[in-house]
N, C-alpha and C positions, 0 to 999 in steps of 0.2 A: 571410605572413598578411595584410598591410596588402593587398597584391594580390588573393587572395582575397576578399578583406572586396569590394571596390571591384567582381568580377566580377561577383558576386550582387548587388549594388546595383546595376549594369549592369542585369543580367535582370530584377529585382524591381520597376525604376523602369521599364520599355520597357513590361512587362505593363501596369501600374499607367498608365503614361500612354495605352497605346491603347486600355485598360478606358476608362478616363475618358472618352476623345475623344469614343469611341463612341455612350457612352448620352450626351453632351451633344448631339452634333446628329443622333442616330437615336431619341430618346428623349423624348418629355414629359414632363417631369422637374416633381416637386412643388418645393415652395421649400427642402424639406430636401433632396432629392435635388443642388438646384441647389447648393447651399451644400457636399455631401458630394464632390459631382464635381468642381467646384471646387477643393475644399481639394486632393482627391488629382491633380487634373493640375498644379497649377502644383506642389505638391510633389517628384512625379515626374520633373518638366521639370528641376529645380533638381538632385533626385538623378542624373538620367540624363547631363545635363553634367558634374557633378563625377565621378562614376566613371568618364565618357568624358577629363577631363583628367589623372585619376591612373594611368589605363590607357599612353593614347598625348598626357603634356603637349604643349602647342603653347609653342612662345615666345612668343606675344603671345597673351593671351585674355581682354581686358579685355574684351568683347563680352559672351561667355558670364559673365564673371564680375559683370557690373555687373548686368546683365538679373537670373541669377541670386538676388546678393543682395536686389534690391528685388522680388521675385517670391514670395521668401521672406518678406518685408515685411508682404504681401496676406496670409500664409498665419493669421496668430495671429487676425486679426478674423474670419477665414468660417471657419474651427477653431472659434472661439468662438459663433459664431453660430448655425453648425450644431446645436451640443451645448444650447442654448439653446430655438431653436425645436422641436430633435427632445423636447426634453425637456416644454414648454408644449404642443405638438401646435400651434400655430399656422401657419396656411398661410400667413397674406399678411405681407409685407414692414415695418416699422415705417419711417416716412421719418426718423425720430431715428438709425436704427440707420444711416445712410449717413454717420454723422460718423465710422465708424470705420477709415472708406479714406481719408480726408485723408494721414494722415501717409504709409500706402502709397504712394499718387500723387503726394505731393510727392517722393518719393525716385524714385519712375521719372520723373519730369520732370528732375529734378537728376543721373538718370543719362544723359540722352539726350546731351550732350557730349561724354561717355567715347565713347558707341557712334557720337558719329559721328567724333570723332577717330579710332579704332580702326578705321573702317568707312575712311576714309580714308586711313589710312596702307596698307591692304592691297590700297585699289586703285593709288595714285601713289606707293608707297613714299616717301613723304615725312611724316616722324614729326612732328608738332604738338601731340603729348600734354601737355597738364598735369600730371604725376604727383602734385606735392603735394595738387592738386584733387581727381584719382582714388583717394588715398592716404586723404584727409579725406573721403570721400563716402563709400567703404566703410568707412571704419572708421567713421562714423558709422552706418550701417547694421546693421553687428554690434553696437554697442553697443544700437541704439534695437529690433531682435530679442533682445536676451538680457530688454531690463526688457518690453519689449511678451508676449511667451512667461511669463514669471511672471505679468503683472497680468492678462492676458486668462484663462488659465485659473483663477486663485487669483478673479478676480471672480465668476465660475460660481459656485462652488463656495461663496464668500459669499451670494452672495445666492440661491442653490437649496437650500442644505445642510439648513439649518435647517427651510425648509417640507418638503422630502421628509423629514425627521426625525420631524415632526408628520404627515405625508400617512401614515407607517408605523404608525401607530397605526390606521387603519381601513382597509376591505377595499377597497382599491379595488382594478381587475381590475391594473392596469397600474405597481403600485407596485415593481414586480420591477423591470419592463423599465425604469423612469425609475431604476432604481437603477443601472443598466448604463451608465448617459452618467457618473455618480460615477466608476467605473471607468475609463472612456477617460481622464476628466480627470486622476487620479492616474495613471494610466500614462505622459499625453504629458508630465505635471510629471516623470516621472525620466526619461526620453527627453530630454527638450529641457537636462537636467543637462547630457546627453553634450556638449550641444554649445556651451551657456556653458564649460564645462569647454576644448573644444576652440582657441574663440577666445583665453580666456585664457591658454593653455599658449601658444600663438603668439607672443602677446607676451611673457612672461616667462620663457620655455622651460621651462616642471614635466614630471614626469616621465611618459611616456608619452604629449607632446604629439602625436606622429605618428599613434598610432592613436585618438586622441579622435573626430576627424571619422569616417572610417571608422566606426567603432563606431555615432557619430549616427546616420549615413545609412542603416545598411542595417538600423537599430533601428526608425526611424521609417519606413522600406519595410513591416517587419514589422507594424508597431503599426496603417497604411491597414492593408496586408491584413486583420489583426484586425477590424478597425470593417467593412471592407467584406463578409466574410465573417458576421459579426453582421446585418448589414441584409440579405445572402439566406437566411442559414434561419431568420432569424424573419419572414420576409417583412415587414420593415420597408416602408411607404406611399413610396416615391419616386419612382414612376410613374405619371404619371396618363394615365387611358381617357381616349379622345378623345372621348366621349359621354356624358351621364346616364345612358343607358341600359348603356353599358358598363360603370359606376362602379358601378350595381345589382348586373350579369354581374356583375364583379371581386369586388366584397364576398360574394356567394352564393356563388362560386367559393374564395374562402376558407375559411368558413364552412363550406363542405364537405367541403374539405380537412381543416380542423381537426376535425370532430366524425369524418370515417374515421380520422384518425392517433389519436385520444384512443379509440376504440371498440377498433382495433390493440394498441392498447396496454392496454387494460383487460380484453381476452378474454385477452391472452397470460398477466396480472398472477393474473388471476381461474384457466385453465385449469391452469397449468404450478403456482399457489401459489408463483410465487416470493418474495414475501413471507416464505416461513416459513424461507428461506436466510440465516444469520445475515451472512454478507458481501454479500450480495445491491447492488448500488451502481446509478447511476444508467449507469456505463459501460456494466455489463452489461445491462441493459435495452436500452441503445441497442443493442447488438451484435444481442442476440434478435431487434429487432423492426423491423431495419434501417434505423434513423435515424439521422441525427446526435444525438448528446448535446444539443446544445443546442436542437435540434428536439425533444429527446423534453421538455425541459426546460418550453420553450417551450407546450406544449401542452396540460401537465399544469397549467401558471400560468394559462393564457389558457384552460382547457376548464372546469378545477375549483378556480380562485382557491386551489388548494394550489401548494407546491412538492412539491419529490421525495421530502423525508424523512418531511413530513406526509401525503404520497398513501401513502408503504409500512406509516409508522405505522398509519395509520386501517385496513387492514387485519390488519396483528400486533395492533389491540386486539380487534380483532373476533373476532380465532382464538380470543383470550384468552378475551374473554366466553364464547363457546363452550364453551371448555375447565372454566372457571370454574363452567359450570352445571352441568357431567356430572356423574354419580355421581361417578366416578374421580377427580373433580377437589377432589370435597371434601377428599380425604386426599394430594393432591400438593404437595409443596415450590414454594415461589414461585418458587427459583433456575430447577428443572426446568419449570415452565409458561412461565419466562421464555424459556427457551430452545427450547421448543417452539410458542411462536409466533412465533419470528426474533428474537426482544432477545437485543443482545451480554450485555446483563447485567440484573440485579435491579433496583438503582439505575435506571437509564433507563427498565425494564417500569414501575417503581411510577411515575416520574414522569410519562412519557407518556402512562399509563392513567389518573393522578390526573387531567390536562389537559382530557381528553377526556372524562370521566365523570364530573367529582366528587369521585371515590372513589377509596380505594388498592385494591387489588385483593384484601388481605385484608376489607376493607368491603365490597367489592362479593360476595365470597361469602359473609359472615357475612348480609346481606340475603336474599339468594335461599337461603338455610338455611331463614332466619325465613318466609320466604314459601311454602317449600312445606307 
């Protein structure tokens, strides 16, 4: 298993790091972009070493391992950064925010002795290592990633929580997608468990110390891909035109994307009435109308400031009203109208129809009695 685990972290970290390379020096990259590329190359580099040392160990790999640890270092500040800036939309750099690579840098300067001891012994086979040094540097390393990994995310998440708490209260277009950085941050908090978890079983031998790291690594492979796959189909801003004139193209080009995929999807909503399908989901949609889920998601937030359940609602009330006018309707059961305009039930028809209108839906027909 543990071998397994280490293969795919192999694959997942190679992909993940020549993704990265690539869009950094083919790529104009925005400041979130820089921050996103970032985190996922030195990540990858650190993954693609260690499943290369659990595959084929080397006897001596204090090289890879020092590099490694303090590489890891770097990763919690532009993690943080990233989810920061993606979250504010700010493009330019804060000069306060470069106090957060100190502690990074002092660890890859305090590693550079290991790597040249190491770098030495391999070409003159003559050993000069310090190990108690080597031994106290990384293990200072792991410890100052286990508290840096809690305070950097757990800081986000203070100080963003509460305003995007209050930001939920009014319509702004983007209040979805800023809720999606909340999520990266709880997910990398149970990830980065794996791997507090891994270093202290090392030392104190608990149970299932062997696959603690494995588990980290190929979790936090998964959790980039997540994030990076999030930034291409909601075409997340990472790339910047080489022009004003391009940045114009670029936004139109968007823009026109967006209102054909939302038109796609509201002739299929409108022709087919799937609306009136009481399981009808947001999966299915995607399948119909051939997008990804969270493109169809995506489009539906950013076209008509709804989500999915309120874009299907707003149509099942409409059937309803409809229904609600007919002759026929005056003498139909609420369960039955419930169901014939897609609500799993009566409870959810009265509520969502109260939301929308006012009215419960026996009011809204007692009025249109009165009124004819």
């Amino acid at each position: 298993m543990k071998q397994i685990l280490s293969i795919l972290t192999l694959i997942g970290s190679a992909n993940g790091l020549f993704l990265s390379t690539y869009l950094r020096f083919h790529r104009k990259l925005s400041l979130q972009g820089k921050l996103l590329v970032y985190s996922t190359m030195i990540w990858s580099y650190v993954a693609l070493m260690y499943s290369l040392m659990q595959i084929n160990p080397f006897a001596n790999y204090m090289i890879l391992r020092s590099i490694g640890s303090s590489a890891t270092t770097l990763l919690y500040p532009l993690l943080y950064l990233y989810l920061k800036y993606a979250y504010t939309g700010k493009d330019t750099f804060d000069k306060v925010d470069r106090i957060h690579f100190v502690i990074p840098f002092s660890f890859l300067i305090l590693s550079v002795p290991i790597v040249y001891w190491d770098a030495y012994y391999r070409v003159t086979s003559i050993f000069i290592e310090n190990e108690m040094y080597a031994d106290f540097i990384n293990r200072a390393q792991d410890i100052s990633n286990i508290v840096m990994g809690y305070m950097y995310l757990g800081a986000f998440l203070y100080q963003y929580k509460n305003a995007h708490s209050r930001n939920m209260l009014s319509d702004d277009d983007d209040k979805s997608t800023k809720g999606l950085f909340f999520i990266l941050a709880y997910l990398y908090l149970g990830v980065h468990t794996f791997g507090v978890y891994g270093v202290i079983s090392n030392v104190y031998g608990l149970p299932l110390s062997d696959m603690a790291f494995p588990i980290y690594y190929i979790t936090f492979v998964i959790f980039l891909y997540v994030i990076f796959h999030w930034v291409i189909s909601q075409k997340v801003y990472v790339l910047l035109p080489t022009t004003k004139k391009d940045a114009v193209e670029k936004k139109r080009e968007v823009e026109l994307q967006l209102n054909n995929d939302l038109e796609i999807i509201i002739d299929y909503i409108e022709d087919e009435k799937a609306y009136l399908k009481n399981d009808f989901s947001l999966i299915t949609l995607a399948k119909e109308v051939k997008m990804h889920r969270s493109r169809v998601s995506f489009v539906i937030n950013e076209g008509l400031n709804m989500n999915f359940n309120e874009f299907i609602s707003h149509y099942r009330i409409k059937e309803a009203k409809k229904l609600l006018r007919s002759d026929e309707g005056t003498n139909l059961k609420l369960e039955f109208l419930a169901k014939e305009s897609g609500f799993n039930s009566k409870s959810t028809f009265n509520r969502a129809f109260k939301e929308k209108t006012g009215l419960t839906p026996s009011q809204y027909r007692e009025s249109n009695k009165k009124a004819l």
